[in-house]
C-alpha positions as a Markdown table, in Angstrom:
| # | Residue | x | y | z |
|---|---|---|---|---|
| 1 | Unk | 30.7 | 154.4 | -126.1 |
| 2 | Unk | 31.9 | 157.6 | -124.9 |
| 3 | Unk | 32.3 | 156.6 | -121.2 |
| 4 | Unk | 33.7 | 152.8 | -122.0 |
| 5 | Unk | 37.2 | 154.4 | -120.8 |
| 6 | Unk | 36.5 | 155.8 | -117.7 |
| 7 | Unk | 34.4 | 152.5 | -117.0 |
| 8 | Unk | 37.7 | 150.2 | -117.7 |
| 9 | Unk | 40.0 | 152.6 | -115.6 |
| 10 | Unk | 37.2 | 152.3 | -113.1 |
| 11 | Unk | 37.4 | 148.4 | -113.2 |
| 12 | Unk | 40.8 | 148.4 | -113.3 |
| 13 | Unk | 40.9 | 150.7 | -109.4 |
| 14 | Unk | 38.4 | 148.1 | -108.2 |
| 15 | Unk | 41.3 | 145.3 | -109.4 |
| 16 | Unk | 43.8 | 146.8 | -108.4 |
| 17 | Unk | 42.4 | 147.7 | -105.2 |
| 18 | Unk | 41.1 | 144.5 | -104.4 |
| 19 | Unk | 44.4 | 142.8 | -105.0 |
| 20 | Unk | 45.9 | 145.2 | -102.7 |
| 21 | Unk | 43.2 | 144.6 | -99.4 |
| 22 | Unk | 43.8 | 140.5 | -100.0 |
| 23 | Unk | 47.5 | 140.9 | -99.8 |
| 24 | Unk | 47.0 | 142.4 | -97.0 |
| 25 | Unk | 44.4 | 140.2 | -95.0 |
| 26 | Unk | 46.8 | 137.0 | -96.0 |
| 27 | Unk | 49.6 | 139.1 | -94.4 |
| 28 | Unk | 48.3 | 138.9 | -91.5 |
| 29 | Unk | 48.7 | 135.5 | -91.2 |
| 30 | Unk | 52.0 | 135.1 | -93.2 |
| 31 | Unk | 55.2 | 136.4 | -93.9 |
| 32 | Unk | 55.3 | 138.3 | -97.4 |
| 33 | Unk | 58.1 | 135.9 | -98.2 |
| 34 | Unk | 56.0 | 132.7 | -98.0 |
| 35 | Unk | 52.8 | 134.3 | -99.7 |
| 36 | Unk | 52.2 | 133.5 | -102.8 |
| 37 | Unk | 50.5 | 135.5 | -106.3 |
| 38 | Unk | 47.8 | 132.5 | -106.5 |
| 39 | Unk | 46.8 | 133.4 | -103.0 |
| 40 | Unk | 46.4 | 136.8 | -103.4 |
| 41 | Unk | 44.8 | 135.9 | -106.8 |
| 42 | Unk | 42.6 | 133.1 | -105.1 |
| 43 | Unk | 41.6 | 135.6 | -102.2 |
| 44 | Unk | 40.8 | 138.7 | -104.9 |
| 45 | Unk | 38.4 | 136.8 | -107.1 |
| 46 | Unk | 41.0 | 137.5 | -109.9 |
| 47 | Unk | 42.9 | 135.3 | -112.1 |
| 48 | Unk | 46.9 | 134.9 | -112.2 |
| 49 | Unk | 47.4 | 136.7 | -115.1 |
| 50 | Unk | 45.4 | 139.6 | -114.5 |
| 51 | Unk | 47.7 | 140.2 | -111.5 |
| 52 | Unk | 50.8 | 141.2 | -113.3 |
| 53 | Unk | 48.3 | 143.8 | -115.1 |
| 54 | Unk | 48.6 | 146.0 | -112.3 |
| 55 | Unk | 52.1 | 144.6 | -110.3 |
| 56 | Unk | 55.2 | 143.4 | -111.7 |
| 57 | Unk | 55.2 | 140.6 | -108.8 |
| 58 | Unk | 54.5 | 140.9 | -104.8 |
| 59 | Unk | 57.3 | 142.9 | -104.2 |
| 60 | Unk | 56.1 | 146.1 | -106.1 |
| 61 | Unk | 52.5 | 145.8 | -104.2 |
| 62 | Unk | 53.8 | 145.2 | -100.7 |
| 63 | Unk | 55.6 | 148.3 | -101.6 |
| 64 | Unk | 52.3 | 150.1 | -102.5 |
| 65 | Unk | 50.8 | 148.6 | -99.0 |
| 66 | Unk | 54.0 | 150.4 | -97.4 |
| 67 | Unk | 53.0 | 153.7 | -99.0 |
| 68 | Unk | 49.4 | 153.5 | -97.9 |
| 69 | Unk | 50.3 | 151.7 | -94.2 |
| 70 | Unk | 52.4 | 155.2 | -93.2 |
| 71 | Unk | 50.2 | 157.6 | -95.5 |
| 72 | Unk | 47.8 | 158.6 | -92.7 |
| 73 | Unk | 50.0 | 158.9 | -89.9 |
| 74 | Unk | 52.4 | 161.6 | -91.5 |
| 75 | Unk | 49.6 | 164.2 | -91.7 |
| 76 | Unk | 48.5 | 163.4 | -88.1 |
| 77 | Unk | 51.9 | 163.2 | -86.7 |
| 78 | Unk | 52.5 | 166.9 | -88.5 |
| 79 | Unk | 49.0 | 168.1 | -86.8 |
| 80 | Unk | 50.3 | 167.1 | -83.5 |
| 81 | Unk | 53.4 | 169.0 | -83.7 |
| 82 | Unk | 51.9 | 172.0 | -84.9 |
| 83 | Unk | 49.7 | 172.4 | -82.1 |
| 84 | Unk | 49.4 | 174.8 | -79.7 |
| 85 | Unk | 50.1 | 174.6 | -76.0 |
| 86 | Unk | 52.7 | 172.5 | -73.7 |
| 87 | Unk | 54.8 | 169.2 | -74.3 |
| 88 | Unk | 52.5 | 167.5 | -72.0 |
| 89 | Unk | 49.5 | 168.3 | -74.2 |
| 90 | Unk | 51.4 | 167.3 | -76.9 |
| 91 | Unk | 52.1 | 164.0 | -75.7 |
| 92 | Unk | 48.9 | 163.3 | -74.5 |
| 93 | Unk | 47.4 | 163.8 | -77.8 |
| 94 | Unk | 50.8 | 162.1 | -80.0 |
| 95 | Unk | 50.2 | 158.7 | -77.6 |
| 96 | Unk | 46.6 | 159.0 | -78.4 |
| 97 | Unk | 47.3 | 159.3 | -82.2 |
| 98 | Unk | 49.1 | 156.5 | -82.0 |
| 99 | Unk | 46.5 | 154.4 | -80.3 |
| 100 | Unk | 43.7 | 155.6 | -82.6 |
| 101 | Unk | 45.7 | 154.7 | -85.6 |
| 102 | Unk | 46.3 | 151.0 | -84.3 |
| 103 | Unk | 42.9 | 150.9 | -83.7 |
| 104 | Unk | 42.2 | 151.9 | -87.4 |
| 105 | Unk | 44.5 | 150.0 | -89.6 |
| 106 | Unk | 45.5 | 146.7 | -87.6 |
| 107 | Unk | 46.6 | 144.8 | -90.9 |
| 108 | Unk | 48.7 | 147.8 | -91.9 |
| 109 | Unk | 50.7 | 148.1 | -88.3 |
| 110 | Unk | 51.4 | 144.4 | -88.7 |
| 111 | Unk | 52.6 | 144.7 | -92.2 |
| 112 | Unk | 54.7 | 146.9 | -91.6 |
| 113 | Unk | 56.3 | 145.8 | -88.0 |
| 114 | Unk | 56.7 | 142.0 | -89.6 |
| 115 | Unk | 58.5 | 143.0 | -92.3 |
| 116 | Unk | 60.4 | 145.6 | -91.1 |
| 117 | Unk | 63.2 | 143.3 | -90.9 |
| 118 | Unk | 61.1 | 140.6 | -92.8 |
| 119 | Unk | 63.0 | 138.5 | -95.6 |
| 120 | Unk | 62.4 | 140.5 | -98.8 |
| 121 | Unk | 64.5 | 143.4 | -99.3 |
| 122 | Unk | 62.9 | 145.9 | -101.3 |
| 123 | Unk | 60.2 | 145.7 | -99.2 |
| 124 | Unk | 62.8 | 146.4 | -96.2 |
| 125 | Unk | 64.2 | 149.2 | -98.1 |
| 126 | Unk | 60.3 | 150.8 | -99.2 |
| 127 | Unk | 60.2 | 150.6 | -94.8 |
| 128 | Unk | 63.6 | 152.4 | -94.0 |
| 129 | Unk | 62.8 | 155.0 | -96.8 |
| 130 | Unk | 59.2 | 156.0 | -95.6 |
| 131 | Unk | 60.3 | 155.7 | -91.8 |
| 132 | Unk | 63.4 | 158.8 | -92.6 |
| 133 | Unk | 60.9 | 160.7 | -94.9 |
| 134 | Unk | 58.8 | 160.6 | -91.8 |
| 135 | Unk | 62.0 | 162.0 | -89.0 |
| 136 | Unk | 62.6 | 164.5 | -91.6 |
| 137 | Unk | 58.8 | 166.0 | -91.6 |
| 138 | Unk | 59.1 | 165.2 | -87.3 |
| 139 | Unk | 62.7 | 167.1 | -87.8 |
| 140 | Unk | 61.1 | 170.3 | -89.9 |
| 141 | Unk | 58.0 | 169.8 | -87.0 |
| 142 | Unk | 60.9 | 170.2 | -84.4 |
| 143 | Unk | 62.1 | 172.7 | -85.6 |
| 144 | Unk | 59.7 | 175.4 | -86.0 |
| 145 | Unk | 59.0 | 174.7 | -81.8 |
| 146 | Unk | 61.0 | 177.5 | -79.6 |
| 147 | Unk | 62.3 | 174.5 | -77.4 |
| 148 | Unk | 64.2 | 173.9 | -80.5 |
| 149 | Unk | 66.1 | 177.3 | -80.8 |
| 150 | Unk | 69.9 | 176.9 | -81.1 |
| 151 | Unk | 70.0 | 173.0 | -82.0 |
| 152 | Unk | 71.7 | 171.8 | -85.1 |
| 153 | Unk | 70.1 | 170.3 | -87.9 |
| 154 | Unk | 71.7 | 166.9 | -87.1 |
| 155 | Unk | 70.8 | 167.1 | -83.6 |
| 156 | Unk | 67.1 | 167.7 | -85.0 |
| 157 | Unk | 67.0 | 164.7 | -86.9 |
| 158 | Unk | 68.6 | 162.5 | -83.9 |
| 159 | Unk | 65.8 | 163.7 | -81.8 |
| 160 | Unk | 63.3 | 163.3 | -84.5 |
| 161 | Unk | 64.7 | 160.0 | -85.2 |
| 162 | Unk | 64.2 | 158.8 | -81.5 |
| 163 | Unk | 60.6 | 160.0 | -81.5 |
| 164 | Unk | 59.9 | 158.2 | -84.4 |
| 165 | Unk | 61.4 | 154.8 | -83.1 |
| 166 | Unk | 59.5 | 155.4 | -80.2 |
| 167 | Unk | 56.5 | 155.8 | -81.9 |
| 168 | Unk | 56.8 | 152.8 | -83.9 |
| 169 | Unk | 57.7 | 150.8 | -81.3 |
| 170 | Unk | 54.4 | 151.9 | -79.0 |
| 171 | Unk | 52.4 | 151.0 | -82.1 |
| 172 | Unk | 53.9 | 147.4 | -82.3 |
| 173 | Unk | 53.3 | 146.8 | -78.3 |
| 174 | Unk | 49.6 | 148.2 | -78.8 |
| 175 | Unk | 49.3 | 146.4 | -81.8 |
| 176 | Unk | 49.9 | 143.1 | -79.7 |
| 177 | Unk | 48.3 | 144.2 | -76.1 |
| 178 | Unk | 44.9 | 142.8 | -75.2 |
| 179 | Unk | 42.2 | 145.6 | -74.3 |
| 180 | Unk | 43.1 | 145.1 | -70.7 |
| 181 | Unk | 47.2 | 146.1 | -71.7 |
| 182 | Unk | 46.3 | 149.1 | -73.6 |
| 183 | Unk | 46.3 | 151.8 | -70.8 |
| 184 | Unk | 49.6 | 150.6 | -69.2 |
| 185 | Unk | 51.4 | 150.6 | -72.4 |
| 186 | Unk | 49.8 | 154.2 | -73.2 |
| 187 | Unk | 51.0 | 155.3 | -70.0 |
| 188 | Unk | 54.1 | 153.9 | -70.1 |
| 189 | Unk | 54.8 | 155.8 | -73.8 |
| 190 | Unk | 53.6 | 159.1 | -72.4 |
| 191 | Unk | 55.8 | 158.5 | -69.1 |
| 192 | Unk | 58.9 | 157.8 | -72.1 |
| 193 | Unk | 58.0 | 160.6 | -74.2 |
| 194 | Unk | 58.0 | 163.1 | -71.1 |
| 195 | Unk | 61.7 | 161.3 | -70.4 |
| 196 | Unk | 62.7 | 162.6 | -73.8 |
| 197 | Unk | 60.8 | 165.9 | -73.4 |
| 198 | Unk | 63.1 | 166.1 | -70.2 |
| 199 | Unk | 66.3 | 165.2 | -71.9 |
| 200 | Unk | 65.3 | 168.0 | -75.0 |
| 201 | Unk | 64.9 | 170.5 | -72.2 |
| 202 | Unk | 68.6 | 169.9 | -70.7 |
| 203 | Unk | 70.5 | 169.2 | -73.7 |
| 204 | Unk | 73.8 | 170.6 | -74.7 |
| 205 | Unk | 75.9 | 169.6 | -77.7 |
């Protein structure tokens, strides 16, 4: 009797957790706005009602998905900019990040690149706020570099910000390149990223 608790929290992770990995396989298929609970319910082996056990409706889980689809890129992203050497090493291994992560967690990139600007706006809003939480770590990443010596904290986040864009916007072209398409749009990122690198070098406020 003693370990009936920790066997229903238990159950309730594997619920939880499998309503979260069928939202996300239908998602790949489907807008969050047109999905609906009995789907998710349907694909999770679950029934309607234990759903709002664990989310008040669709909106609070694709949240949750939002959290976990950006989770693992923050601590890579903050590796990369803590690393020793040269911009171009740095971009090398950033690009390849990037690539790897695509690679890794296809449902979550095109989660989160649909419904960036998808139709349901909390879900919008969870984007925007994890996408600045991650320009200000790139920002403090910045910062502690010697190339950033003398800039201003706004002109840190404006550079941080474009790294980030850039960065999400080389994951949504990877995401959608055939095996074939992947090196050019690699090398086309690295070639944009030593563009930037260029313009950090020379700028003046």
């Amino acid at each position: 009797m003693s370990h009936t608790p920790g066997i229903r929290q238990a159950q309730k992770q594997q619920s939880r957790r499998a309503l979260l990995d069928a939202a996300l396989g239908l998602l790949e298929h489907q807008n969050l706005s047109g999905l609906g609970v009995r789907e998710v319910t349907r694909e999770a082996g679950l029934s309607p009602a234990g759903f709002y056990r664990h989310f008040a409706d669709l909106s609070e889980l694709a949240v949750v998905l939002v959290e976990e689809s950006l989770a693992s890129l923050h601590g890579l992203v903050r590796s990369v900019l803590a690393q020793q050497g040269g911009a171009e090493a740095r971009i090398d291994r950033t690009v390849d990040v990037i690539a790897d992560h695509v690679r890794a967690h296809r449902a979550h990139v095109r989660f989160l690149s649909r419904e960036r600007h998808g139709g349901v706006r909390a879900v919008r809003e969870a984007i925007a706020a994890e996408l600045d939480r991650f320009t200000a770590e790139v920002a403090a990443g910045l910062a502690a570099q010697p190339a950033s010596d003398g800039w201003s904290p706004d002109d840190l986040r404006m550079l941080s910000r474009l790294y980030v864009e850039h960065l999400v916007a080389t994951a949504a072209a990877l995401l959608e390149a055939s095996p074939d398409g992947e090196p050019r749009i690699a090398a086309m990122a690295r070639t944009q990223l030593r563009l930037i690198a260029v313009g950090r070098a020379h700028w003046r406020d």
